[in-house]
C-alpha positions as MATLAB code, in Angstrom:
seq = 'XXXXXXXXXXXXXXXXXXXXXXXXXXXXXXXXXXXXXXXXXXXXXXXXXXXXXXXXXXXXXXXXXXXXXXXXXXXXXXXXXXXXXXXXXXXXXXXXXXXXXXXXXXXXXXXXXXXXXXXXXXXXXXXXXXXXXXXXXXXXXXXXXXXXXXXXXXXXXXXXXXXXXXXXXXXXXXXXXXXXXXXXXXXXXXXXXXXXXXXXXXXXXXXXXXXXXXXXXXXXXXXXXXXXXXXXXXXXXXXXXXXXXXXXXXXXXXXXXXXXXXXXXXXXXXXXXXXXXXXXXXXXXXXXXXXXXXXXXXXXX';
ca = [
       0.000    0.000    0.000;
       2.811    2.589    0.871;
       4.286    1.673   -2.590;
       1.185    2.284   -4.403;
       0.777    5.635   -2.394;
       4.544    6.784   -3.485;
       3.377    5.831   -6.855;
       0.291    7.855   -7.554;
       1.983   10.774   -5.808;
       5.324   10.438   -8.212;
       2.491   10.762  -10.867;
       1.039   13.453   -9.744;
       4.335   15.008  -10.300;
       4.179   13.886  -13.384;
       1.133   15.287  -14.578;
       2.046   18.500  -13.360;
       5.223   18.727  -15.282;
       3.383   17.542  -18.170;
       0.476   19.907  -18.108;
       3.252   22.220  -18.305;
       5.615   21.308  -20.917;
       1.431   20.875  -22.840;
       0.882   24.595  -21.850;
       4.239   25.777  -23.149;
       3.995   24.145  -26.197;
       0.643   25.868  -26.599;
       2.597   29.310  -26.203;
       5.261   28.567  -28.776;
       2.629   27.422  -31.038;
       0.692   30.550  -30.785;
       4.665   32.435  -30.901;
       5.226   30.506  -33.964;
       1.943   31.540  -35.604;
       1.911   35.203  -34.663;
       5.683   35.880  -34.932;
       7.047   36.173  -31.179;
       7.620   32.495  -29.665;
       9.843   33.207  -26.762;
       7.273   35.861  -25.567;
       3.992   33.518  -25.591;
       6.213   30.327  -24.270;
       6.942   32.342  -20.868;
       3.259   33.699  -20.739;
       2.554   30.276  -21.109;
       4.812   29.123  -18.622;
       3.426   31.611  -15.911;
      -0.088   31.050  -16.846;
       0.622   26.927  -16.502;
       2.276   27.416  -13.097;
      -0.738   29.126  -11.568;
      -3.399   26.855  -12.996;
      -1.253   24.179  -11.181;
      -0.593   25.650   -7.975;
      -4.508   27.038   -7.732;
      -5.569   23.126   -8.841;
      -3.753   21.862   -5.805;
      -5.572   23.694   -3.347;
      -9.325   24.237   -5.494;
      -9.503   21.927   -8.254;
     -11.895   19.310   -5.581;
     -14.005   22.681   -5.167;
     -13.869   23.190   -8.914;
     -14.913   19.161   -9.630;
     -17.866   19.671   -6.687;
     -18.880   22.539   -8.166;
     -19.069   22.020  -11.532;
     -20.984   18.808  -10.917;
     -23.537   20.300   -9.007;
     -23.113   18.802   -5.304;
     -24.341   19.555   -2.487;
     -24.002   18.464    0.968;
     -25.771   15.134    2.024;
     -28.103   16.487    4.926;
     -27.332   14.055    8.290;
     -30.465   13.444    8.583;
     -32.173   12.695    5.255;
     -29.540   10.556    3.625;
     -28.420    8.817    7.425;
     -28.332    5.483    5.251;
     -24.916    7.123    2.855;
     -23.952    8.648    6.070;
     -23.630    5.748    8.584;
     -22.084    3.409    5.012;
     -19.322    6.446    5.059;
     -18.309    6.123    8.311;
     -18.656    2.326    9.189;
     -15.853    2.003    5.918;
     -13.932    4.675    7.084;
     -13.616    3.476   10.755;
     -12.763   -0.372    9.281;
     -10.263    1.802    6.865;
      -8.805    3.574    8.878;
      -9.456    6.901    7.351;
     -11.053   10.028    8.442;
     -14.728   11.048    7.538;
     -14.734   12.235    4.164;
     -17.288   15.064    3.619;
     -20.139   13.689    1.988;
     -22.420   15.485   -1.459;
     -25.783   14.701   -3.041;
     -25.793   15.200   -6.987;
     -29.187   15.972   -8.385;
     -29.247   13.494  -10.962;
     -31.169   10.628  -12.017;
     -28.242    8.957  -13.503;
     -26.391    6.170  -11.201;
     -23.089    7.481  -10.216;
     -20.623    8.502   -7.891;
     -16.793   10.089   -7.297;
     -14.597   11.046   -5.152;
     -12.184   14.512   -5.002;
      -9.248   16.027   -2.961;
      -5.774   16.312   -2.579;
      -5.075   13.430    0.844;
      -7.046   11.629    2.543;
      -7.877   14.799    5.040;
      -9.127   17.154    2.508;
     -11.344   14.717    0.702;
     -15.630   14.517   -0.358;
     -17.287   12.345   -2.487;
     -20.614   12.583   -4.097;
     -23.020   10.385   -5.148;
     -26.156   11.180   -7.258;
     -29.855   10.541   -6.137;
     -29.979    8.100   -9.136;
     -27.493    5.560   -7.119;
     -29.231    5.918   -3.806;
     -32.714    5.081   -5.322;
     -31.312    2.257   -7.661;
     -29.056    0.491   -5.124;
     -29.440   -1.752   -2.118;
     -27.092   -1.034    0.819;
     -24.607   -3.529    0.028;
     -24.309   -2.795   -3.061;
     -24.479    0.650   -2.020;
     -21.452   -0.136    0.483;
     -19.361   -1.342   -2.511;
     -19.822    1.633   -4.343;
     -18.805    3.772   -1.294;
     -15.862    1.423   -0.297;
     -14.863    1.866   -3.995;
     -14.482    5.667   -3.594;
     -12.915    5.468   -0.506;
     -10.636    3.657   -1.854;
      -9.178    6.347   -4.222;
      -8.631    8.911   -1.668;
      -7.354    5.845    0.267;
      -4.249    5.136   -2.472;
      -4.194    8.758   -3.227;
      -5.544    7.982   -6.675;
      -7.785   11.694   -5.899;
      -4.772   13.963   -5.720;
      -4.043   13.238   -9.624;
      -7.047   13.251  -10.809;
      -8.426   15.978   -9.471;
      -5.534   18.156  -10.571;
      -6.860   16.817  -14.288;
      -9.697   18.504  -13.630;
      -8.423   22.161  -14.225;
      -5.216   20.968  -16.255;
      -6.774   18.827  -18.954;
      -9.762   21.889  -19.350;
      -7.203   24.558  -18.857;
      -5.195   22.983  -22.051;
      -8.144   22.546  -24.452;
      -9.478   25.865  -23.190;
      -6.106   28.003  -23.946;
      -5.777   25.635  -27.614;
      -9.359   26.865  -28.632;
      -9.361   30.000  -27.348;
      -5.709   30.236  -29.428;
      -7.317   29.188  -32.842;
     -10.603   31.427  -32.643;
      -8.222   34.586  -31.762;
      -6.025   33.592  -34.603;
      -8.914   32.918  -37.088;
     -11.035   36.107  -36.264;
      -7.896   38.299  -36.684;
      -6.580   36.364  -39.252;
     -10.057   37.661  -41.010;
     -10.714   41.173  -40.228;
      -7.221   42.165  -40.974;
      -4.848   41.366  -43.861;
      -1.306   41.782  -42.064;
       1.935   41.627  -43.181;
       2.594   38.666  -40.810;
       0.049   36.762  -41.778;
       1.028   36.690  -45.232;
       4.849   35.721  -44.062;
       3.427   32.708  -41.505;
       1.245   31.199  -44.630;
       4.606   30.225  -45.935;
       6.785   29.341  -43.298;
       6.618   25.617  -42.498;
       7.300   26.427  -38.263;
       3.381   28.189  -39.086;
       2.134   25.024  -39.880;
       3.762   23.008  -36.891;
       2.494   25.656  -34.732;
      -1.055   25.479  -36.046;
      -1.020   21.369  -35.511;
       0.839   21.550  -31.647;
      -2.532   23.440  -31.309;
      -4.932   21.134  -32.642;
      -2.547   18.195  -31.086;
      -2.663   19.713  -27.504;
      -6.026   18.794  -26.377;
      -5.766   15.321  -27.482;
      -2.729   14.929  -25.497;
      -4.373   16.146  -22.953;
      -7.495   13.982  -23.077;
      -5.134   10.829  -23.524;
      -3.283   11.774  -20.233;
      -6.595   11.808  -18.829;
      -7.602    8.564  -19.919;
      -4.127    6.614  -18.773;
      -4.675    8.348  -15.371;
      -7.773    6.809  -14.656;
      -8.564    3.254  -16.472;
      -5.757    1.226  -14.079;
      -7.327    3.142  -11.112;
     -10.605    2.115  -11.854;
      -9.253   -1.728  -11.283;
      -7.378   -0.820   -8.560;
     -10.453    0.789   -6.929;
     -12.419   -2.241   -7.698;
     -10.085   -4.593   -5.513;
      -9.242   -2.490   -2.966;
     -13.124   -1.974   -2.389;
     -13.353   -6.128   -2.063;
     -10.529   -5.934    0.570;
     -12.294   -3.082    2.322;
     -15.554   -5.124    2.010;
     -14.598   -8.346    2.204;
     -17.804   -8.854   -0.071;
     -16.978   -8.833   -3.742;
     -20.745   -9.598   -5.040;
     -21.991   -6.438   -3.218;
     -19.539   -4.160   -6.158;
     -19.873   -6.627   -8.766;
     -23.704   -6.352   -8.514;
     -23.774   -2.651   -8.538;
     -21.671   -2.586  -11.525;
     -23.980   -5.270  -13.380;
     -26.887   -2.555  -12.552;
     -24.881    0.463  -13.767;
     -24.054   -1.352  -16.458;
     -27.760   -1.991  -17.330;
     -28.454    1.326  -17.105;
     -28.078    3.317  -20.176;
     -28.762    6.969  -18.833;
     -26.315    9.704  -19.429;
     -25.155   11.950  -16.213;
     -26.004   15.161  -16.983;
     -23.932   16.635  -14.315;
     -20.524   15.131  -15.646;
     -18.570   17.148  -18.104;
     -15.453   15.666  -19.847;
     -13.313   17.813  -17.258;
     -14.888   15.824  -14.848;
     -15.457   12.073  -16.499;
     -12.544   10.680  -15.096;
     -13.816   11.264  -11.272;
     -16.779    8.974  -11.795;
     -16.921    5.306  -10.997;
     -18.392    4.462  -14.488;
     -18.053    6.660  -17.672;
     -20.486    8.809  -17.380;
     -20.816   10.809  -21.133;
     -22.803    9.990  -24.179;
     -21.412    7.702  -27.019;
     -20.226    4.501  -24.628;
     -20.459    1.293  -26.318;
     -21.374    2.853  -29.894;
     -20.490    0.490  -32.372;
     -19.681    0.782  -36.015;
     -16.537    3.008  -37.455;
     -16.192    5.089  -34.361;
     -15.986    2.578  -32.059;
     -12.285    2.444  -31.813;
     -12.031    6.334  -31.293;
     -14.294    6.422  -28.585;
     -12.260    3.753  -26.678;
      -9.193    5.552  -27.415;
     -10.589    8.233  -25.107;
     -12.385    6.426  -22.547;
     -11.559    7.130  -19.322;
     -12.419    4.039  -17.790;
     -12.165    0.416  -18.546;
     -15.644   -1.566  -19.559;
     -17.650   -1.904  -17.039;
     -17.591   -5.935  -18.337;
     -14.090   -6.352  -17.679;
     -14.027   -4.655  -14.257;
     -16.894   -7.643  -13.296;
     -15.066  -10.006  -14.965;
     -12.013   -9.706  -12.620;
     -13.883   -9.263   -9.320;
     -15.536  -12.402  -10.174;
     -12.541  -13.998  -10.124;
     -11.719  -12.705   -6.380;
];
């Protein structure tokens, strides 16, 4: 367990300093394009340093946020309440806080930087569509993540993976607007200079990095959750049950965004499990493994 901790907090490290070698790439892109690359690389630098250092301490305010949740009342959801702390006290952990998310849609996450300045959420849809030990497996399963640390990276991913596809867009549209109202001089000399053209793709390129980081960060997680739940547990057909039922359930949650996806127990955006030609891109991009592999190996706990 201490190795797995060191682990996910050496790649923590490593997503920082890869958000920001992303984000500077970004700026000499948009140097490249416009004419002044050593300029934009340090504003890029200094704007990639902030996001990370603010992400540390408010990205799990940022996820909570953005997904809509708000604290469990004590009394109405007691049930979630007295689950949280009976796998806390058997993990050893302290008392997470505890959110409600508004949504229909059966799902759940967890957020923070340590196991002291953690929360997770679960929507209304879970509660009314699970039993309590399924329920418990669920729970255990996101306690589990701020257990092995496995919240600290991903909810820095949160703010770095939108910041970078934010910053690339923004990038083109300012480029393409001016590009349009005014006829420069520069313009004319970046259509033919082939560093233009590299510049242009790093921009297009840098979200999809991005989005790929995101998606190594959090499929072996997933599986690591899963097991780690069962040895929290010690009842493996409570999660695998509440996995068969999420994965029976075909509604989308509305409160996810793809900033977010990652933090959820089960991929929660449209366009999961689409067959035909795009098949293969969507599963490039998932963010978690299938639901029918994840069963698959607790079954064989």
């Amino acid at each position: 367990m201490h190795d797995l901790v060191r682990s996910n907090k050496r790649r923590s490290v490593a997503l920082v300093v890869g958000f920001v070698v992303i984000v500077a790439l970004v700026g000499a892109a948009i140097g490249l394009l416009v004419g002044n690359g050593p300029v934009f690389t340090i504003i890029a630098l200094v704007i990639s340093a902030a996001i990370a250092f603010g992400s540390y301490w408010k990205a799990d305010a940022i996820a909570l946020r953005v997904s809509r949740a708000e604290p469990a009342d004590p009394q109405q959801y007691q049930r979630l309440h007295n689950l949280v702390e009976g796998l806390c006290i058997a993990g050893g952990l302290p008392k997470p806080g505890v959110y409600i998310v508004d949504d229909p849609a059966p799902n759940a996450f967890a957020t923070g930087r340590n196991p002291e300045h953690a929360a997770i959420a679960v929507t209304t849809g879970l509660l009314d569509k699970l039993n309590r030990v399924e329920l418990e497996g669920v729970v255990a399963h996101e306690l589990s993540h701020i257990r092995n640390y496995d919240i600290l990276v991903s909810t820095l991913a949160v703010t770095m993976v939108g910041a970078v596809a934010l910053l690339s867009d923004m990038a083109i549209r300012m480029m393409w607007w001016n590009g349009g109202r005014v006829s420069r001089r520069g313009d004319q000399d970046n259509s033919g200079n082939p560093l233009a053209f590299v510049g242009f793709a790093l921009l297009i390129v840098a979200p999809l990095l991005a989005k790929a980081m995101q998606a190594t960060i959090s499929r072996s997680r997933e599986t690591l959750a899963d097991v780690s739940a069962c040895q929290l547990t010690r009842y493996p057909p409570g999660l695998i049950s509440a996995l068969e039922k999420l994965q029976e359930d075909t509604t989308v949650t509305h409160s996810a965004s793809t900033a977010t996806a990652h933090l959820w127990i089960e991929q929660p955006m449209s366009g999961v499990g689409d067959a035909g030609r795009l098949e293969g891109l969507h599963k490039m991009f998932d963010t978690h493994p299938p639901l029918e592999e994840r069963i698959a190996l607790l079954r064989e706990l």
